[in-house]
N, C-alpha and C positions, 0 to 999 in steps of 0.2 A: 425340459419339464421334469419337475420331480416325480417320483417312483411312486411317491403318497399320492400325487392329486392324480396320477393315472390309473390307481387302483381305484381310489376315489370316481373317477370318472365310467371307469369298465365295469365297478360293483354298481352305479347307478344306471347305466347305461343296460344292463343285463335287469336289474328289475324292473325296469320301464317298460324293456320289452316283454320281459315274463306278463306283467300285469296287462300291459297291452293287450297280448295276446291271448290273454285269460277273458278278459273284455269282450273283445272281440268275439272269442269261442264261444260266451256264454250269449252273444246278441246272435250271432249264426244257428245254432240252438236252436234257440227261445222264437228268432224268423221261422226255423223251419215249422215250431210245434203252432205258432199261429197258424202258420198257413194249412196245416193237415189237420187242427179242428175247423177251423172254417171248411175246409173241403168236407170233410165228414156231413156237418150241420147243413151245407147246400144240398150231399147226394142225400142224406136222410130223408130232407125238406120236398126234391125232386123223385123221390123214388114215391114215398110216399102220394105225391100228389097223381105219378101217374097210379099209382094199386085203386085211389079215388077216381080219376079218368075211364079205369078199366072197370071198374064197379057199376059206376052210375052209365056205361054204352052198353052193358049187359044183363044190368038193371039187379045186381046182388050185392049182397051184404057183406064189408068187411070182415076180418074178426074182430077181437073188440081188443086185440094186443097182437105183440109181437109182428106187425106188418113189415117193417123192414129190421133183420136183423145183419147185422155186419159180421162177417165168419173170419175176414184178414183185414188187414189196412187198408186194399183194394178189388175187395172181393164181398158185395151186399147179395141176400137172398130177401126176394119180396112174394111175401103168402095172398095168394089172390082166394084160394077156395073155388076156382071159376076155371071153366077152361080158358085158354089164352091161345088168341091167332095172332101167328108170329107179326104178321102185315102192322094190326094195329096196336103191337105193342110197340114196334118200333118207331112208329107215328108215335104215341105217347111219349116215347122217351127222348126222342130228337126237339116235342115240344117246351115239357118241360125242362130239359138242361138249356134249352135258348133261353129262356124265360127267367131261368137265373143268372144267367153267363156263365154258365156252367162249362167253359169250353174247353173240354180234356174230351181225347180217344176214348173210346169203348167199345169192349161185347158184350154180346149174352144170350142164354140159354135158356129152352121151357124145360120143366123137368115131364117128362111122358110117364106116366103113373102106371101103364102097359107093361114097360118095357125098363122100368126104374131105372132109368136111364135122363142125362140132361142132352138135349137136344138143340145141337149147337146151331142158333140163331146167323149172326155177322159179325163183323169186323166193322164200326164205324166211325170214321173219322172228322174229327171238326173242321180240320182244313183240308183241303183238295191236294194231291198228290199220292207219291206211292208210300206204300205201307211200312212202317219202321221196321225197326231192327227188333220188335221185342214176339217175346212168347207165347201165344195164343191158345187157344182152345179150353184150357186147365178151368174150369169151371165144375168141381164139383157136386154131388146132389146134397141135398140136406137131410134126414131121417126126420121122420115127425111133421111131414107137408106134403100134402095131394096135391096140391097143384096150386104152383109158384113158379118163378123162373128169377135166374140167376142174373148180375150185370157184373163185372169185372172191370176196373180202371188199370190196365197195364204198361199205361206210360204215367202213372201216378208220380214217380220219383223227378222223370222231367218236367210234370207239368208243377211239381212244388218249386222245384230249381228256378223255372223260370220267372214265378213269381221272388224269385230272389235275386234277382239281379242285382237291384243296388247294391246289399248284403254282399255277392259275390264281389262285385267291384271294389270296393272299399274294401275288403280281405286281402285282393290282390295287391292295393298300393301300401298297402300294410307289409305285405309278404316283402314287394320290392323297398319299403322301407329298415325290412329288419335285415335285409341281405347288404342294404348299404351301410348300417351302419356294422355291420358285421366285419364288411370290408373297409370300414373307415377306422375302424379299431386295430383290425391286420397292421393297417397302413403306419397308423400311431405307434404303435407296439415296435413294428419293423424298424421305422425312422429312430422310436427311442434307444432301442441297443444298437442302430449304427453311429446314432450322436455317442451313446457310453462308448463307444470301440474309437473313435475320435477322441473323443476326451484321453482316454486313457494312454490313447497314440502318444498324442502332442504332451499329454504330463511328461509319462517314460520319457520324448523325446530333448523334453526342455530341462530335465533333470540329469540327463547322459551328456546335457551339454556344458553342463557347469563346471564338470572336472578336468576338461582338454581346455576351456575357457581360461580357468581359474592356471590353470600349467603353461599357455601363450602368455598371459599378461605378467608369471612371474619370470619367465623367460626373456621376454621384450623389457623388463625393466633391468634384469643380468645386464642384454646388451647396452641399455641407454647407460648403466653406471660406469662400462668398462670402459677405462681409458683410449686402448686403440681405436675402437670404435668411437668416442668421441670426434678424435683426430681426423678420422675419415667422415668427412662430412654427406657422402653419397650411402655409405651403410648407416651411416645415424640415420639419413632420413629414411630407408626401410625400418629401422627399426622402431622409429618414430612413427611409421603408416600400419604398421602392425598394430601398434599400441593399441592408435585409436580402433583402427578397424576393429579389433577385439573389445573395446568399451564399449563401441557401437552394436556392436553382434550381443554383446551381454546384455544391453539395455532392452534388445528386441527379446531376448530371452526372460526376462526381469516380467518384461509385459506381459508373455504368456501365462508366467507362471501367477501373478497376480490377479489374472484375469481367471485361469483356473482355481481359482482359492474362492474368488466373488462367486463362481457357476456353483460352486459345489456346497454354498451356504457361505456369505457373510457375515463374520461377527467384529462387529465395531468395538473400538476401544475408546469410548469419548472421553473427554477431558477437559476443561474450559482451556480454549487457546487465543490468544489474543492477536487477533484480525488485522489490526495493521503492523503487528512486530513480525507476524507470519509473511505476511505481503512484502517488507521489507528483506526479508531475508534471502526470499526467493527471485525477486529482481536484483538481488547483489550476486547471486550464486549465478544467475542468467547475460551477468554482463561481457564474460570473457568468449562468451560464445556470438554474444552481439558486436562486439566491437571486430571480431575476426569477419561479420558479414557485413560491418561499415552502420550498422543500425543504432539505435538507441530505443529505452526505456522510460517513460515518464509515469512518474507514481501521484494520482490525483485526491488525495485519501482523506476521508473527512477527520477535523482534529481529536473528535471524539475517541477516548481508545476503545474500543468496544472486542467481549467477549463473547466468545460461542462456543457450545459445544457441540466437537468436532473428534473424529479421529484422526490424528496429527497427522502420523504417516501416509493415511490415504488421501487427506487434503493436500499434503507436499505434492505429492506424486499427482496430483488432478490440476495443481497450478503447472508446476512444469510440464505436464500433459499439453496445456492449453497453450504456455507461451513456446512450446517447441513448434508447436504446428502453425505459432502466428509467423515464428521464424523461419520454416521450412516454404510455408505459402506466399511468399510474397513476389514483385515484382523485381526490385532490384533491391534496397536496401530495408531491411524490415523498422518500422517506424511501429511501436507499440505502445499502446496507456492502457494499465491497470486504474481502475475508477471505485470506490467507493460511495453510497449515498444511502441516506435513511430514509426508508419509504415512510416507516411510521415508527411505532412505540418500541415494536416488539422485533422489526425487521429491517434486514439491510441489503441493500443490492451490490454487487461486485461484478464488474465487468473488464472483461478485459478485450479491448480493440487492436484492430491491426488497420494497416492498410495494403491490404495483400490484395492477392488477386479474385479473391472471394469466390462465393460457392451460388452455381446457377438456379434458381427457382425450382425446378422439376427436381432437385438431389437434395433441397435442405430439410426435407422432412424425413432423407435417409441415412443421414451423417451419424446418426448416434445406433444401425444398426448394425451388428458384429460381421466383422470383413469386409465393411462396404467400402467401396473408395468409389471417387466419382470417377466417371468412366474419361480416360483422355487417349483413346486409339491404341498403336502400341506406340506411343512417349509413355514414361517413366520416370521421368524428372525426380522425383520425390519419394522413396522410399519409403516400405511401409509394412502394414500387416490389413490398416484398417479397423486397429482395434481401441483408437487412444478414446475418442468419444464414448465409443463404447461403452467403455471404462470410465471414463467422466459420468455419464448417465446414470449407469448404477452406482456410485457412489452418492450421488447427488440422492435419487432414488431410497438410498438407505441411511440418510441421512434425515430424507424429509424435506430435502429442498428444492425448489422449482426451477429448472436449466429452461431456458430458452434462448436461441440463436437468431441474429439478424445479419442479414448481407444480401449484398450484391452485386454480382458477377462486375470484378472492374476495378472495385472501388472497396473494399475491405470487407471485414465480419466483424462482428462486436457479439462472444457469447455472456451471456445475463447468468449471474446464479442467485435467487432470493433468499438470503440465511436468516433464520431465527437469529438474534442474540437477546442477551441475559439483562 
């Protein structure tokens, strides 16, 4: 993956969560301030009606303002004018908070005008059990009222919280959402500088190989020209197994290094090339390698000459790609047709067949990913890297052409390439 589209990904991936969680913050909020004027407007609504309960069982006159005023977030004073017995005020206030569902903890106090003192009342709870963990008593008096008494909500913060549950919930898979993708980024980031640390292995690698390469093969040709070793026909054939094996180790070399050139940005060089003088060329270059494994070539090619643009060298290198593997894959003698056919106006199909031993159902939709080989125990018949499809694919890819593979296990593979021509 390129450097851009992960910047790209992590700069978006980071505002999504900022705005998210700005989102978020701002509905968390906005829950909580619903919920603490609604509470306000109920105890108002409730306190009030009991100052009017306590009124009209005593048979006095409110004032005509300031009945209930609110001193903190959870702390109301209510001006009765009237003495207050603790019994029925507590009756009053247990009936109006039912009456609204008013269901949160409470205390409260009368203020003793004697003794300018609040005169702590109870502790009462909406649900049955022992008494929480919170702080009691603190009810202070208010200056400017004979006689009032005090009520205190001191589990107000939990009784908002729980009206926020959903809020909380949805916060939480949020939270575990931004922690995964946190670590899914770790993960990406990790993976991308261990893929550059590989990359740059195998470049250095295939690069440090080319000069001990390039010194065997002028070496092994020293031997093949020199007379005595002529003569000797057991050191000719070392020197003649050197050869190749070093053409062959170059070629594996060749691949990587081509394969690292496509990862790191491909730039094509098109050109109009002419499709069947191409196809020609490359089944003549292909025959001395066929006739050593008893095979043959047939070229099926339509008479039309037809043009494409293409880049030459990476279409070379994607045919021989393709007939190296029909040759390496096969049963006993490799039997292959290069095919040409014009679907329509503008396109043309090239296939090229074998009758190998083809590729099993569950592995053909993985042949064209990097180092894949299909799995055959520890047999190794076939030497490899896993990378020639690969390399087929992205060229085709960046060409704009449409590869597709047929086979089955037995009985050959025939891969498809769709080219534009001109």
């Amino acid at each position: 993956m390129k450097n851009s589209i992960i910047l790209i990904v992590f700069v978006a991936g980071v505002l999504s969560v900022i705005g998210t969680l700005a989102i978020q913050t701002y509905w968390v909020f906005s829950t909580w301030d619903i919920n603490d004027k609604e509470f306000k407007q109920k105890a108002h609504f409730a306190l009030n009606s009991v100052a009017q309960g306590i009124a009209e069982f005593k048979d006095v006159t409110l004032p005509s303002h300031n009945v209930v005023t609110q001193q903190t977030s959870n702390y109301f004073i209510v001006n009765i004018e009237a003495e207050i017995d603790s019994n029925i005020l507590e009756f009053f206030l247990r009936r109006e908070f039912e009456k609204i569902a008013l269901n949160i903890d409470f205390e409260y106090a009368i203020f003793d005008c004697n003794t300018d003192q609040m005169m702590y009342g109870d502790f009462l709870k909406y649900s049955p059990g022992e008494k929480v963990n919170v702080s009691l008593g603190d009810l202070p008096p208010y200056e400017g009222f004979n006689y009032y008494f005090g009520v205190k909500f001191p589990t107000l913060p939990g009784y908002l919280l729980g009206k926020m549950q959903l809020s909380l919930f949805f916060s939480g898979i949020l939270l575990l959402t931004i922690l995964f993708f946190t670590y899914a980024m770790f993960v990406i980031l990790r993976q991308k500088r261990l893929s550059d640390l590989q990359k740059d292995f195998i470049n250095n690698m295939t690069h440090e190989f080319k000069t001990p390469l390039s010194t065997i093969k002028i070496s092994a040709d020293v031997f093949l020209s020199n007379p005595d070793i002529q003569k000797n026909n057991r050191l000719l054939q070392y020197a003649q197994i050197i050869k190749d094996q070093n053409q062959r180790l170059n070629k594996q070399v060749e691949k990587v290094l081509q394969l690292a050139k496509v990862e790191r940005g491909l730039k094509l060089k098109t050109e109009k090339v002419p499709l069947n003088e191409t196809l020609k060329n490359v089944a003549e270059a292909t025959q001395v390698h066929l006739k050593e494994k008893g095979g043959s070539l047939s070229l099926e090619l339509e008479n039309t000459p037809f043009w494409i643009m293409a880049d030459k060298l990476h279409l070379n290198n994607i045919l021989h790609s393709l007939i190296d593997n029909a040759i390496k894959y096969c049963k006993d003698k490799p039997m292959i047709t290069i095919r040409t056919e014009q679907t329509d106006k503008k396109n043309i199909s090239l296939s090229i067949q074998d009758k190998g031993i083809g590729i099993p159902k569950e592995y053909q939709n993985r042949v064209f990913e990097k180092f894949f080989r299909i799995p055959t125990g520890n047999i190794h018949n076939v030497k490899g890297f896993g990378l020639g499809l690969f390399y087929v694919k992205k060229i085709c890819d960046a060409h704009g052409w449409k590869l597709k593979i047929e086979s089955e296990e037995g009985y050959g593979t025939s891969v498809n390439i769709k080219m534009g021509i001109l």
